[in-house]
C-alpha positions in Angstrom: -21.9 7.8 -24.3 -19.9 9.9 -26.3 -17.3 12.1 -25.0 -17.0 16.2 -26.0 -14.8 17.4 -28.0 -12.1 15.0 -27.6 -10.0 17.0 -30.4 -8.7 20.3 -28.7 -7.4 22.6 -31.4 -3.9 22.0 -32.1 -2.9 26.1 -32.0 -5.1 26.5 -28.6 -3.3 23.2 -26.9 0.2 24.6 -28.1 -0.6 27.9 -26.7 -2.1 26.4 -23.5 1.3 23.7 -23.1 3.8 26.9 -23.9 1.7 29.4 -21.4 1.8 26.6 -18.8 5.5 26.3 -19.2 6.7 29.7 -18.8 3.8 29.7 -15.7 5.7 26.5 -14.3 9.2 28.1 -15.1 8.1 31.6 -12.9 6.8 29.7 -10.1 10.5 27.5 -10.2 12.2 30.8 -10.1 10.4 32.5 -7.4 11.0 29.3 -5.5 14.8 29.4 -5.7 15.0 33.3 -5.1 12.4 33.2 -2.3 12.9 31.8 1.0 14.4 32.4 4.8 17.4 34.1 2.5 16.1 35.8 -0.1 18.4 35.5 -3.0 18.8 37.9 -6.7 17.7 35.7 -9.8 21.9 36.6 -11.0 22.7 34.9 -7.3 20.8 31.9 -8.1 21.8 31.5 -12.0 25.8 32.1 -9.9 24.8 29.2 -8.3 23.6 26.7 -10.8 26.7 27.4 -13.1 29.1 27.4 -10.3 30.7 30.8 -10.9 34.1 31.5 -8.8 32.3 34.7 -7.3 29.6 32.8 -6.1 29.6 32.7 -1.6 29.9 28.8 -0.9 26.7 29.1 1.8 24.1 30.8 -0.8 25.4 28.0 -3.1 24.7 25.4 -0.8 21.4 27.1 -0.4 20.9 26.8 -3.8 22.2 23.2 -4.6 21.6 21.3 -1.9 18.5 22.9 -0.3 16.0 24.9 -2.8 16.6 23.0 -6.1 16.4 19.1 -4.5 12.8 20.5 -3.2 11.9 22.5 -6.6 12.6 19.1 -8.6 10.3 17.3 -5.9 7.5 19.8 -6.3 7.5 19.6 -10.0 8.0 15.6 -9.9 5.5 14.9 -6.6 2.6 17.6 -8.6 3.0 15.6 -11.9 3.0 12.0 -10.2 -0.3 13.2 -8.5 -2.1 14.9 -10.7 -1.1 11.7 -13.5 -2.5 9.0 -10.9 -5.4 11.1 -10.6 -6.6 11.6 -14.4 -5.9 7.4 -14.6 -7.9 6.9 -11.8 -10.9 8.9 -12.8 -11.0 7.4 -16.2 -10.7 3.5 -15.3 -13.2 4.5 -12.7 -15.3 6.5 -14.6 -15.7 8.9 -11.9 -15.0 12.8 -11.3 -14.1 12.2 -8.1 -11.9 9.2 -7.6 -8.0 10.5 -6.7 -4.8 8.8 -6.6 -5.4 7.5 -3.3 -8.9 5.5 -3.9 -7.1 2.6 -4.3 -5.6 2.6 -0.4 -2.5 3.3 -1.4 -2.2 6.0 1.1 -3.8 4.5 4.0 -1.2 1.6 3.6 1.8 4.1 3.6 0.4 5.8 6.9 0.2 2.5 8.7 3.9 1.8 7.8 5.0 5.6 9.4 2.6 4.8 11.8 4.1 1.7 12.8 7.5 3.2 13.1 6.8 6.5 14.7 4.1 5.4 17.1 5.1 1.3 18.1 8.8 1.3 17.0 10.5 4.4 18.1 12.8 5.0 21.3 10.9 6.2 23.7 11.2 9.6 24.3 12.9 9.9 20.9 11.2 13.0 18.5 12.0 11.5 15.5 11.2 14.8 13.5 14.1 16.1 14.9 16.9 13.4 16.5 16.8 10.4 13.2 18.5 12.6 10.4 19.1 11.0 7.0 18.5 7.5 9.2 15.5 8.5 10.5 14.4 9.9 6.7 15.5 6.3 4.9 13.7 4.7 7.1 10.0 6.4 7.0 10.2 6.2 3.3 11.1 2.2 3.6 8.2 2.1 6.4 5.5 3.9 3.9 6.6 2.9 0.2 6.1 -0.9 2.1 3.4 -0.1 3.4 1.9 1.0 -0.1 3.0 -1.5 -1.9 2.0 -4.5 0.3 -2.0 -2.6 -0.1 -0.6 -2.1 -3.7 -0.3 -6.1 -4.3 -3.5 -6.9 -2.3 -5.9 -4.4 -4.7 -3.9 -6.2 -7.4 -4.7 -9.6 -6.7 -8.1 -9.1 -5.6 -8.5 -6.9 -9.1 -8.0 -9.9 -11.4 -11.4 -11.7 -9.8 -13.9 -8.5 -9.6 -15.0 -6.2 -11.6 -13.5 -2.4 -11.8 -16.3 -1.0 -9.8 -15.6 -3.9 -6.8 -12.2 -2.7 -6.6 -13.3 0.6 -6.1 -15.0 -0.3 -2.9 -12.0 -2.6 -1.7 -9.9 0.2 -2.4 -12.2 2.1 0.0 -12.8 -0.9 2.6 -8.9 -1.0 2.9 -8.9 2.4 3.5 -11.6 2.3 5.9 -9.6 -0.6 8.4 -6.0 0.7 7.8 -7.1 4.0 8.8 -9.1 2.4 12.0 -5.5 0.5 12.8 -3.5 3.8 12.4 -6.2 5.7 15.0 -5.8 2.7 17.4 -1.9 3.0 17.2 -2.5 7.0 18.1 -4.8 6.5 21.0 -1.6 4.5 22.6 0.9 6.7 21.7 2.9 9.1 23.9 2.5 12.5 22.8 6.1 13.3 21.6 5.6 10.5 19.1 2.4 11.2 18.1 3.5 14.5 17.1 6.5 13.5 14.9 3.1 11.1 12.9 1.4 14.1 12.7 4.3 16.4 11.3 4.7 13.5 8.5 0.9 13.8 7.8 1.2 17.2 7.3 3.3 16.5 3.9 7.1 18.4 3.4 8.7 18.1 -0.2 11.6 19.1 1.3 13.1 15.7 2.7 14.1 14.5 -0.4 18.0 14.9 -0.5 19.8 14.1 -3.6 20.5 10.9 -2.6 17.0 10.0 -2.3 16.2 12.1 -5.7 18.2 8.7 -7.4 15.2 6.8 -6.0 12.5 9.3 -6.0 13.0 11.0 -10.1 13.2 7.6 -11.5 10.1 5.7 -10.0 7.4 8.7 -11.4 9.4 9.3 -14.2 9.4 5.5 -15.0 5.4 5.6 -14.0 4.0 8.4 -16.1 6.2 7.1 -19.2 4.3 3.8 -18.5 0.8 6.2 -18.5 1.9 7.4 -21.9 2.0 4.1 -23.4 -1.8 3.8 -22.7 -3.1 6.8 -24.0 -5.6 4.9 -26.5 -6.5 2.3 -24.2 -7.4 5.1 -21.7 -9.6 6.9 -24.3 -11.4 3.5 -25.1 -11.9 3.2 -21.1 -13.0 6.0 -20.8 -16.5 4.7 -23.2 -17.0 2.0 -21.5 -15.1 -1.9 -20.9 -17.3 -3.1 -23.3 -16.5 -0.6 -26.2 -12.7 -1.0 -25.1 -12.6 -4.8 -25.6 -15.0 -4.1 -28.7 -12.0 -2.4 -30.4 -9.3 -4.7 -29.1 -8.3 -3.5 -26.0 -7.4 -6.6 -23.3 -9.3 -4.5 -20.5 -7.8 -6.7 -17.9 -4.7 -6.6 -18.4 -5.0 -2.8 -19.5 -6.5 -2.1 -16.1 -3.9 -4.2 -13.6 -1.5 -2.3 -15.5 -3.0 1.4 -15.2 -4.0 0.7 -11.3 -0.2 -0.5 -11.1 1.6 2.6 -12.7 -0.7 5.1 -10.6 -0.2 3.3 -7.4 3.2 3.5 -8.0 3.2 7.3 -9.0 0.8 8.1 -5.3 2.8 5.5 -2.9 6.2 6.9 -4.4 5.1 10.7 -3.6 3.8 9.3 -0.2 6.5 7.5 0.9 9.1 10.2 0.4 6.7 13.5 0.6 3.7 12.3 2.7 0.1 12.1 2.0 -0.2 15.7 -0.4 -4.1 15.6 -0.6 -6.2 17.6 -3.3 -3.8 17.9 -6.6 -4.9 14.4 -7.7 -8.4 15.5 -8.1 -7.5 19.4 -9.1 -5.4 19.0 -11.3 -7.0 16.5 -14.5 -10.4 18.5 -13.7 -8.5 22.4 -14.3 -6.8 20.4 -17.1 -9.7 19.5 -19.0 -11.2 22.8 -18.3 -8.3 24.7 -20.0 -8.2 22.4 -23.3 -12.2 21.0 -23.6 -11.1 17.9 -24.5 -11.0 14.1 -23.4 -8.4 13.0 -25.3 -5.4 11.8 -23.0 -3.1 12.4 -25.9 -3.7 16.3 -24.7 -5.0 15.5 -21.3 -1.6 13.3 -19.8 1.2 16.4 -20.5 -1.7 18.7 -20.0 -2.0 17.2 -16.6 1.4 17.2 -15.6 2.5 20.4 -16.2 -0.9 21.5 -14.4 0.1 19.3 -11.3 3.5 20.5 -11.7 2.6 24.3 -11.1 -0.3 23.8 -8.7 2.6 21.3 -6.7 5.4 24.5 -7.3 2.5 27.2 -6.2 1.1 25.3 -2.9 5.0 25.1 -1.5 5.9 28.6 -2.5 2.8 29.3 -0.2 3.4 27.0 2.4 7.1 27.9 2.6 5.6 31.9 3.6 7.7 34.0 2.1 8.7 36.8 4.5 7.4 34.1 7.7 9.8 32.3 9.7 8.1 28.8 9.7 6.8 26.5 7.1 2.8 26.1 6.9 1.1 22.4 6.4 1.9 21.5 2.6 -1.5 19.7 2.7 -3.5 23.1 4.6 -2.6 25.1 1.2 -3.2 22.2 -1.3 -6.9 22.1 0.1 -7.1 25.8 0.0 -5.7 25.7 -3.9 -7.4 22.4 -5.1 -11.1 23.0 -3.2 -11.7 26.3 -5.3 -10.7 24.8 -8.5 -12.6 21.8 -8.0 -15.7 23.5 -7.7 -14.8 26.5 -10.5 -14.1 23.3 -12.8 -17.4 21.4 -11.7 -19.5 24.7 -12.4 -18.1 25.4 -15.7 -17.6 22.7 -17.0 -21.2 21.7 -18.4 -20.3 18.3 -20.1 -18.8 16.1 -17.1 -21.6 13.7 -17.8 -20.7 13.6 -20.9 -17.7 12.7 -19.9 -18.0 10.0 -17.3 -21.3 9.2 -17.8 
């Protein structure tokens, strides 16, 4: 198999990165002046540089509200749309996302656990746990990921890649049968405050959780840019990776590591954000025709980063007094794209074949 064009052209890519940018930038700005208060583009800059004019409430709007969840949408997008491109090349598949592994079944049986056999009763934890309530559901599902994290890990070193596919998907499979019997006994109240986590909401993370949050994906995709020739030599195949030196097991573990990492991180702190893993490396390989993760990594990031940034700004309805379901618009944005990408681009066998 040979993959196309894996050498985008180096004018075209800068072109792409510096348009994508500035697309990222807009979205980011719209975001900050947009909202229940709408807010001038001089109010906002006020803000950020603390200006003595500046009214302390649209500061605090600013600071402590609309720029923790801007920073989350860019990081959450990037994470996602990273894990994804990994996880389609080790698995060779178009359609694998960040979540094939489990990852995100094992975070929803940790909130699960908490909000529908651990809570008070009678206690809406959406609305009565504060920054309490908040620490622990990210404990609960970041545990919960990385307990199905180790178990794909372990069970990775004595199969082949394509058997932890189907693990991935077997775990999936009885996690997500243990989180539907936990809801048939649930009281309603509580099954609501599980269903408002599953709906996905960047904007829990508080600058105190930002210390955890930032560093984890930032620490994960720097890991995914350390393996951007093993990636390309996965991408042909195990057998022409170890053929030019690559140590495909220990490549692997450590690829299936740094993505689960990058989804149960976004999970545990965001909630399940469906589609961007998948949308994002497909519209990224469409805008620069290549394979090479050298271009395909950043290319993905930013792409994750402004499809993250857009499906908020949507979700947030500008001029609407309540917030939609983050993962309602990400379907809405990532289906279409998906399927544009899948049209047009004529050499996915190529590709992953």
């Amino acid at each position: 198999m040979s993959t196309a064009n894996p050498h985008a052209s180096p004018r075209r890519s800068a072109t792409l990165f510096a348009l994508l940018g500035l697309a990222v930038l807009s979205v980011a700005v719209l975001s900050a002046c947009i909202g229940s208060t709408a807010l001038s583009i001089e109010t906002v800059i006020k803000a950020l540089t603390g200006a003595p004019d500046i009214d302390p409430v649209l500061q605090q709007i600013v600071i402590d509200f609309r720029l923790p969840r801007i920073l989350t949408s860019i990081l959450a997008g990037a994470a996602l749309a990273t894990a994804g491109l990994m996880m389609q090349t080790i698995f060779r598949n178009p359609l694998a996302d960040p979540f094939v592994l489990g990852v995100n079944s094992g975070a929803s049986l940790g909130v699960a656990i908490v909000l529908l056999a651990l809570a008070p009763t009678g206690l809406s934890l959406t609305a009565g746990l504060g920054v309490s309530g908040q620490i622990l559901l990210i404990l609960a599902s970041s545990g919960g990921a990385a307990i199905t994290l180790f178990t794909v890990l372990v069970l990775s070193r004595k199969v082949d890649i394509m058997s932890v596919l189907i693990i991935g998907l077997m775990i999936s499979y009885t996690v997500g049968a243990l989180v539907s019997i936990l809801m048939y006994f649930s009281m309603a109240e509580r099954l609501q405050s599980f269903l408002s986590w599953s709906f996905g909401n960047y904007g829990n993370v508080s600058w105190m959780q930002m210390r955890a949050f930032a560093p984890a994906i930032i620490g994960a995709l720097g890991i995914s840019l350390l393996f951007v020739k093993p990636l390309d030599a996965l991408l042909l195949g195990e057998r022409y990776a170890e053929s030019v030196g690559t140590r495909t097991q220990r490549t692997r573990i450590t690829i299936l590591f740094a993505a689960s990492i990058l989804a149960g991180t976004v999970t545990g702190f965001c909630g399940p954000i469906g589609f961007l893993g998948i949308a994002a490396p497909h519209l990224s390989r469409y805008l620069f025709h290549t394979s090479s993760h050298r271009i395909l990594i950043p290319a993905s990031i930013l792409v994750g980063a402004l499809l993250s940034l857009s499906a908020d700004f949507i979700a947030r309805g500008p001029g609407l007094d309540v917030s939609l379901p983050l993962n309602a618009i990400t379907a809405l944005i990532g289906a279409p794209v998906i399927i544009a990408a899948l049209i047009k681009q004529r050499n996915l066998k190529r590709l992953f074949g």
